[in-house]
NUNU-766683 format. One record per residue (C-alpha): x, y, z. Coordinates in steps of 0.25 Angstrom, whole numbers. Example, Ala and Ser with C-alpha at 12.3 -4.5 7.8 and 13.67 -1.06 7.14 Angstrom:
# residues 2
NODE     px     py     pz
NODE     49    -18     31
NODE     55     -4     29
***
This chain:
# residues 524
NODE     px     py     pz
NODE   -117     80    -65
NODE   -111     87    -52
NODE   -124     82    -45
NODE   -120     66    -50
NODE   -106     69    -46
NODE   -110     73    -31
NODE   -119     61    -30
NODE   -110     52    -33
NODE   -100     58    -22
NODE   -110     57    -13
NODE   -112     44    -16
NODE    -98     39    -14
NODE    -96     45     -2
NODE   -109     42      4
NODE   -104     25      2
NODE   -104     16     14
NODE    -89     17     13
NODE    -86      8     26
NODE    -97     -1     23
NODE    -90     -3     10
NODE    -77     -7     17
NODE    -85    -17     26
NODE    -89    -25     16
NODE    -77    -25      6
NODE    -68    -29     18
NODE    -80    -40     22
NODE    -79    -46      9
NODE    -63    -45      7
NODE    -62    -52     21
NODE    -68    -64     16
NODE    -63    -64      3
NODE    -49    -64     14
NODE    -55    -75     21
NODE    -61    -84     11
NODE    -46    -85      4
NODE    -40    -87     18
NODE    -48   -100     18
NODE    -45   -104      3
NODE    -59   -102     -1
NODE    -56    -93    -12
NODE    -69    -97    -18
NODE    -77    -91     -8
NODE    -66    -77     -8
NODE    -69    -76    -25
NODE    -85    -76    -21
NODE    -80    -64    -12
NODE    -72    -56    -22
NODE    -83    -57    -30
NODE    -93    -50    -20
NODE    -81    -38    -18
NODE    -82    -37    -33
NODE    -97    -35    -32
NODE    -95    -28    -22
NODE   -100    -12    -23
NODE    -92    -11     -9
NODE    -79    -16    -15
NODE    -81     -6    -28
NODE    -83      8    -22
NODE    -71      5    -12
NODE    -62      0    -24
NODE    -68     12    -32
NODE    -63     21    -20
NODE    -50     13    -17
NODE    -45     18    -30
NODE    -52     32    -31
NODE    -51     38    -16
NODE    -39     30     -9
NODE    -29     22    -20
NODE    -17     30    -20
NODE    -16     30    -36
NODE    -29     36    -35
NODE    -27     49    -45
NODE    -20     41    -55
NODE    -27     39    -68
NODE    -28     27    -77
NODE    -28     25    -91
NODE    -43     34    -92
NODE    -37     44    -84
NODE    -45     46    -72
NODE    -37     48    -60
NODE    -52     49    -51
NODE    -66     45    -51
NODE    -78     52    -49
NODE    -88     49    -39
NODE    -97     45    -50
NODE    -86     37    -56
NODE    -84     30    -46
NODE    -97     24    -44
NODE    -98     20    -58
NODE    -87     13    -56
NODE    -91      6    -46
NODE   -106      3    -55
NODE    -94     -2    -67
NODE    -85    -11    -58
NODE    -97    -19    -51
NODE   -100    -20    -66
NODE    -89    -25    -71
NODE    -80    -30    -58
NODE    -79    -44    -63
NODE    -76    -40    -77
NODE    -69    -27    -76
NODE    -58    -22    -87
NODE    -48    -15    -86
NODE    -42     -3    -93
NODE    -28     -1    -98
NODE    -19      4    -89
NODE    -12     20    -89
NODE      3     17    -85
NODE     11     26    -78
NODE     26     23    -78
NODE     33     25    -64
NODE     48     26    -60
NODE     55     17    -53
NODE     68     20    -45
NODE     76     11    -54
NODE     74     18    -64
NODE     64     11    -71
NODE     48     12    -72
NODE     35      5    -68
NODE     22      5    -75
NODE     11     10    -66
NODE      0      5    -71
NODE    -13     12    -67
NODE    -28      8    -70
NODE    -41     16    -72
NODE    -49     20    -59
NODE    -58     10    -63
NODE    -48     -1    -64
NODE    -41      3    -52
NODE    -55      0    -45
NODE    -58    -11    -49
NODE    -44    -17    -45
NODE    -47    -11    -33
NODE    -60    -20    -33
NODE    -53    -31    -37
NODE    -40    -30    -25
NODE    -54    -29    -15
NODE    -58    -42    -21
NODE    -44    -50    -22
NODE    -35    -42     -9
NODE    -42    -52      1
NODE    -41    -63     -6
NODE    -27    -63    -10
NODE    -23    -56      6
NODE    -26    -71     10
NODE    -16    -78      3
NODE     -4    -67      3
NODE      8    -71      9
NODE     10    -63     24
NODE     24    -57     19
NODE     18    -50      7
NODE     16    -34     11
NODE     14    -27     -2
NODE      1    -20     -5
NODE     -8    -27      5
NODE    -17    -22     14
NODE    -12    -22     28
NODE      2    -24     24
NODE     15    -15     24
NODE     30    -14     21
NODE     32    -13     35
NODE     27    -26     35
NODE     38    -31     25
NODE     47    -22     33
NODE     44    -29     47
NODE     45    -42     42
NODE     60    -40     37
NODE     63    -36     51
NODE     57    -48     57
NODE     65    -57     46
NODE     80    -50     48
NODE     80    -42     62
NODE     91    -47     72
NODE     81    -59     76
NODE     80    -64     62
NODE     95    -65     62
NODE     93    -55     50
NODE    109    -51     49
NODE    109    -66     40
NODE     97    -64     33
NODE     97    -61     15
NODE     86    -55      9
NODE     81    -58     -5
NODE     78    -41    -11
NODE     66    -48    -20
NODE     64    -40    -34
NODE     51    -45    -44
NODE     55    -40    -56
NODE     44    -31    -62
NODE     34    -38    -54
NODE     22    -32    -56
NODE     25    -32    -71
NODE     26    -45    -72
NODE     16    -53    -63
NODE     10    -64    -71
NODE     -4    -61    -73
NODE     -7    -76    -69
NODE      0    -76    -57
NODE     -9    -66    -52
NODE    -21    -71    -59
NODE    -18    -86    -54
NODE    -17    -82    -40
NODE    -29    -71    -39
NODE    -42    -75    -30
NODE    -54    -70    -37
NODE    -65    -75    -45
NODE    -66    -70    -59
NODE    -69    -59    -62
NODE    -61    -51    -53
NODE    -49    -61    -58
NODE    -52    -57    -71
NODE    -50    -42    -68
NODE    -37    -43    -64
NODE    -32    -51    -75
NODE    -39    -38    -83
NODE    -32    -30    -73
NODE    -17    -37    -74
NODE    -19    -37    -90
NODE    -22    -22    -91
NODE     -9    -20    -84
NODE      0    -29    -94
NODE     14    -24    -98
NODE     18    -25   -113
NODE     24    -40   -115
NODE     18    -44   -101
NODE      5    -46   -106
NODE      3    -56    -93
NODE     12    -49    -83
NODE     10    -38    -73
NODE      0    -31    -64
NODE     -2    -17    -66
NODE      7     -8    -56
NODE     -4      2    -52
NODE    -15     -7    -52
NODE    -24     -7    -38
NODE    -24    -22    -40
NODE    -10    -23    -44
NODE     -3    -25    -31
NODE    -13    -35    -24
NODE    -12    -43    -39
NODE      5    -42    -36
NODE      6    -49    -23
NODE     -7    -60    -29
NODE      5    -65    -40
NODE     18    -63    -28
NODE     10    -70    -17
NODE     19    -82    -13
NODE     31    -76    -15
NODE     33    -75      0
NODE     35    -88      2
NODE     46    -95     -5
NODE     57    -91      5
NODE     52    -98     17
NODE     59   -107     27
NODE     54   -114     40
NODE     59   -105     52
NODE     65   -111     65
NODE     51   -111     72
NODE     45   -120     61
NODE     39   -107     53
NODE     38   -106     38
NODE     45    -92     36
NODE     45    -85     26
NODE     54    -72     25
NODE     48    -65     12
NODE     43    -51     13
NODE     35    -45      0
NODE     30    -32     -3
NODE     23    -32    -18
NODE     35    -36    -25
NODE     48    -32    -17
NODE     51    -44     -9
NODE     62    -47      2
NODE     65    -62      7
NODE     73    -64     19
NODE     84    -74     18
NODE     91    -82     30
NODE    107    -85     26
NODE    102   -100     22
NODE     91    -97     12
NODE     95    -98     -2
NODE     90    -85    -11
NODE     94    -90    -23
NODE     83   -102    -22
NODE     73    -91    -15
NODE     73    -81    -26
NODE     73    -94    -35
NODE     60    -98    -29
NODE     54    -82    -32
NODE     58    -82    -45
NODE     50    -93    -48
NODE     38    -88    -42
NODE     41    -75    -49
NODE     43    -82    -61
NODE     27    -89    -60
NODE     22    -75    -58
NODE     29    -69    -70
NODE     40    -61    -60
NODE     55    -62    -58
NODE     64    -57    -49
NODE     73    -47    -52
NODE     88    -52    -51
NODE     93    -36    -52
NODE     86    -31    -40
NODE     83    -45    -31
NODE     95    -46    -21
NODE     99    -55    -10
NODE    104    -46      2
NODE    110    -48     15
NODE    101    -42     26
NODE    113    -35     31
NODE    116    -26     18
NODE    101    -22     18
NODE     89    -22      8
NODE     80    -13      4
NODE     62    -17      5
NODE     52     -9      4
NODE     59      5      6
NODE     66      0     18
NODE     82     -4     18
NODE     83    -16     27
NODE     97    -20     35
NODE     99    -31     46
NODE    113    -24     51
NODE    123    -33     57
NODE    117    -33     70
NODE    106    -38     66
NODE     99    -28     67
NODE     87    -25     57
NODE     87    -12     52
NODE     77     -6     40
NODE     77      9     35
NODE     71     16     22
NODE     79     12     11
NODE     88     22      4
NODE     79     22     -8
NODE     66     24      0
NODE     73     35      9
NODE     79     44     -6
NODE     65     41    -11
NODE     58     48      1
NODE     68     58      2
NODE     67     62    -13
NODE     53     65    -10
NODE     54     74      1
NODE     65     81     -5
NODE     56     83    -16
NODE     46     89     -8
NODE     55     99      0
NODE     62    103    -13
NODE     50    107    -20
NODE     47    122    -22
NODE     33    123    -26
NODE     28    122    -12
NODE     31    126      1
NODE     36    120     15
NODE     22    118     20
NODE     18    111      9
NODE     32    102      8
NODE     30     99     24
NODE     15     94     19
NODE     20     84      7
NODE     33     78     14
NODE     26     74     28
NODE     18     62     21
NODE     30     58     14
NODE     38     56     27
NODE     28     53     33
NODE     26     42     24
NODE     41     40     24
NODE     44     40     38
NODE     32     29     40
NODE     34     20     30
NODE     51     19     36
NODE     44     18     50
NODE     48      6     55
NODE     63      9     50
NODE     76     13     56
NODE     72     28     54
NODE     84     35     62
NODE     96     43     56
NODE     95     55     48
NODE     90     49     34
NODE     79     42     39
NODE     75     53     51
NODE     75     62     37
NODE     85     74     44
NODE     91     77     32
NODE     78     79     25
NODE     71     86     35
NODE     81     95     35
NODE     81    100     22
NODE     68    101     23
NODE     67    109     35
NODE     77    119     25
NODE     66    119     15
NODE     55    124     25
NODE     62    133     32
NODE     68    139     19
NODE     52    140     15
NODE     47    145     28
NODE     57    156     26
NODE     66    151     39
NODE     53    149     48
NODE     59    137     57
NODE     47    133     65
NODE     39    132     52
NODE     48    125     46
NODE     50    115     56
NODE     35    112     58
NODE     35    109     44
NODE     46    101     43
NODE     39     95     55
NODE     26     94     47
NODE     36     87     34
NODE     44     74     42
NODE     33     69     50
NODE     38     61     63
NODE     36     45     60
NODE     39     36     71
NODE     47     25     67
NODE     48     11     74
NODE     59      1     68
NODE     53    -12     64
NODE     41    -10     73
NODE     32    -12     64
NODE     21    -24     65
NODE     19    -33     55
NODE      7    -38     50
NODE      2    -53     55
NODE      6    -63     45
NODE     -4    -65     36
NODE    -15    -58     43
NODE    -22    -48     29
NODE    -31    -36     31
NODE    -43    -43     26
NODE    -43    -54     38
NODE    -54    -44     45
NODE    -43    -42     57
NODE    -49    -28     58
NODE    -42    -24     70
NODE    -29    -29     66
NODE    -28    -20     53
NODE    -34    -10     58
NODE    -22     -8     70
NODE    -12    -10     59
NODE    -17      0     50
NODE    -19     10     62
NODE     -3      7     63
NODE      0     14     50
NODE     -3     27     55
NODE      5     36     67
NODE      1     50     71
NODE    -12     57     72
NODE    -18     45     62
NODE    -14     35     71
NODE    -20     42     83
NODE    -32     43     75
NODE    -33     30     72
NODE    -33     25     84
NODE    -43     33     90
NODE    -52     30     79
NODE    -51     15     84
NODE    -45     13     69
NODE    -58     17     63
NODE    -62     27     54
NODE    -69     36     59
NODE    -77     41     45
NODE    -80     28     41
NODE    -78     20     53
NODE    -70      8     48
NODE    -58      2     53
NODE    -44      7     47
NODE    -38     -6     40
NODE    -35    -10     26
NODE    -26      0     15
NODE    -36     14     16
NODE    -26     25     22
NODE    -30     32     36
NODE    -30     47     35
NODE    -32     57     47
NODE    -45     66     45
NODE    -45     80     51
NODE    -58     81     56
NODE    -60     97     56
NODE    -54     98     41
NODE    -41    105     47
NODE    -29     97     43
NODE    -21    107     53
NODE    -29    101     65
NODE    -21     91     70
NODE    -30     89     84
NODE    -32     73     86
NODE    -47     76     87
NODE    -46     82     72
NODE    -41     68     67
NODE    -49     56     62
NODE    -42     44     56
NODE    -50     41     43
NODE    -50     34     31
NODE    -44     39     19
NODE    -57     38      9
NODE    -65     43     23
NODE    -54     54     23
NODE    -59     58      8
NODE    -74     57      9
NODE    -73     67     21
NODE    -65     76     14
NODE    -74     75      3
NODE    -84     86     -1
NODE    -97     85    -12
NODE    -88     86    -24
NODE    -78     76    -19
NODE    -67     86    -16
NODE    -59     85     -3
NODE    -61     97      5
NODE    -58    100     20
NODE    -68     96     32
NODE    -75    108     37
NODE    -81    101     50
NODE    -77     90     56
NODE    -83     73     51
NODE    -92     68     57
NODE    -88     54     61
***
């Protein structure tokens, strides 16, 4: 049995990984293509080749094993992991049955929300979840050719800093912002109540892998909405939601001054913000939604939708949003977004079961992550410097350090990462360009952008490239900085690789699939 199961490991570490990736990515840039042109005919004929595809299964399969981060979360059979040997008959059981796969009921988890209420996290089996995956491989490219350019929620290539950019290009001083409205859009429980043939009548695929999804949406049903809803939790899910929302873009539009059709929407899964001029008439604009909504099973939420002068402010995405009377555009972390963080630093430095050293290690990746996310906002003044937090902080380690000042400054150091920060700097991606239009260079340079530090300097000198597996970095998969001698205290620029993170993991692998520490350095 231990000899099957280190077989099997070998086996799946020993895959032509890259060559993998070469020919999924081939096949989804013509699926990307072919739809481009309208020959959706010829783009069914290749989703049906990724379904086939062995290439397209393993790297589902490892997609929602190794890198998805719900990856430890169990289904309805409660596996939270597969073995090696699982995973290759899983593989052997969706080429089976990829045209005719069933799903199994799904284990909900209730979550809170911070009014108060709950949502219904709906989580899959493993086996499901690849096959969704499967299935996202297949629809993602087709569906990326006919997504409206101002749409930003979960899609490859794409950010909130997108969303946030485009804001300021639409109400900074040059936009005459100071007599701009926005409309704060609210779907009421939207992903709750998606009609299951507005996504149904607008999905690309032959029919097989159509059929899946409506076996996918109906495992996902609520009580009463036998056809409402998409499964919160799903690996499908998201790509599925903006598939039924696609359009909504562009029912505010006007032709500008220059002849240009604009249109001044910016959406973000289902949070939405419409910019207004002082001669556009909300009432008929959120008229025109709600009858799109209506076609899709969806309303808008009269509590929460509002109509707001850009000079009081608006909240988006974690980000409070103000055109002062200057007309100056200014854009800050939001007071919900800033308590939120703050609760979970406090929580953190509080706790008494571990030490300063151990606090300094969990709280730098969450300001880190903070700080980078809040990067191209006005991040001077106190709160968002975080000097009132450090401080506290900087009492809590040098209470634990029993009054050692040096090692409690290094620490505190070590704990509230600098982040540099550039005001609305950040560049926007080209119109309607998508990650599967084979621009490799272009992605590649704006996923390098995502990183600062010794990562980015890695990055670069690695021309991009990975240098385990030797491909260019682009697409979702995270970057992360491999210590080539094994010792995480060795911070020597000639120690660090920039590396993918599944690379990352088979490195750090041993015989029995365990993560261990590199003795010697990786041969590259």
């Amino acid at each position: 049995m231990i000899r099957r199961s280190v077989i099997a490991s070998e086996l799946w570490k020993s895959f032509k990984w890259k060559k993998f990736q070469k020919t999924l990515f081939r096949l989804q840039r013509r699926v990307y293509k072919a739809v481009s042109v309208g020959n959706k005919r010829k783009a069914r004929s290749l989703q049906k080749l990724i379904l086939k595809s062995q290439s397209a299964r393993l790297l589902a399969i490892r997609q929602v094993t190794q890198l998805n981060a719900g990856k430890k979360t169990a289904g309805i059979d409660g596996k939270a992991s597969l073995t090696f040997e699982e995973r290759l008959a899983l593989a052997d059981l969706i080429g089976l049955h990829h045209t005719n796969w069933k799903h199994e009921k799904l284990r909900e988890i209730p979550i809170p929300k911070k009014d108060g209420t709950t949502r219904m996290l709906k989580v899959p089996t493993m086996a499901d979840r690849a096959w969704q995956c499967l299935a996202k491989y297949a629809l993602e490219p087709a569906h990326e050719a006919t997504f409206h350019e101002r749409s930003y929620g979960f899609r490859t290539g794409r950010s909130a800093h997108d969303a946030q950019k485009i804001l300021f290009s639409n109400l900074n001083s040059n936009a005459n912002g100071t007599n701009k409205r926005v409309i704060e859009l609210d779907i009421d429980k939207c992903f709750d109540r998606i009609n299951h043939s507005a996504i149904m009548d607008n999905l690309i695929a032959p029919a097989g892998l159509k059929l899946g999804i409506f076996r996918c949406l109906k495992a996902g049903s609520n009580v009463g909405f036998p056809d409402q809803g998409t499964p919160q939790g799903g690996v499908v899910s998201p790509l599925l939601a903006n598939i039924a929302l696609n359009g909504i873009e562009s029912l505010h539009h006007y032709k500008g001054t220059d002849g240009i059709i604009r249109e001044p929407s910016i959406r973000y899964a289902d949070d939405m913000v419409i910019v207004l001029r002082p001669e556009d008439d909300a009432e008929a604009i959120l008229e025109r939604i709600s009858e799109f909504l209506a076609q899709r099973g969806m309303k808008v939420s009269e509590r929460k939708t509002k109509i707001t002068a850009t000079t009081d402010g608006f909240d988006f995405l974690g980000w409070h949003f103000k055109v002062q009377k200057n007309g100056k555009f200014r854009s800050t972390p939001s007071e919900n977004n800033y308590k939120a963080f703050r609760k979970k630093v406090k929580h953190i430095v509080n706790n008494s079961n571990y030490g300063a050293t151990t606090k300094a290690h969990k709280l730098a990746p969450v300001v880190r992550g903070w700080r980078n996310y809040h990067k191209y906002c006005k991040m001077d003044g106190s709160r968002n410097s975080l000097y009132f937090i450090q401080k506290r902080a900087y009492m809590v380690f040098n209470k634990e350090t029993k009054q050692n000042r040096y090692t409690s400054k290094t620490l505190l150091n070590k704990a509230f990462p600098a982040v540099p920060y550039s005001e609305n700097k950040h560049i926007n991606v080209k119109g309607e360009k998508s990650s599967y239009d084979g621009d490799i260079s272009y992605w590649s340079e704006r996923k390098s952008k995502l990183y600062d530090g010794s990562t980015s300097k890695a990055i670069k000198k690695q021309n991009r490239k990975c240098v385990a597996c030797g491909l260019t970095f682009i697409g979702e998969e995270k970057i992360h900085l491999h210590h080539l001698d094994g010792n995480h205290n060795n911070w020597d620029k000639k120690n660090l690789v920039a590396i993918h993170e599944s690379c990352h993991d088979y490195v750090h692998m041993d015989r029995r699939g365990k993560v261990v520490a590199i003795q010697e350095p990786v041969s590259h």
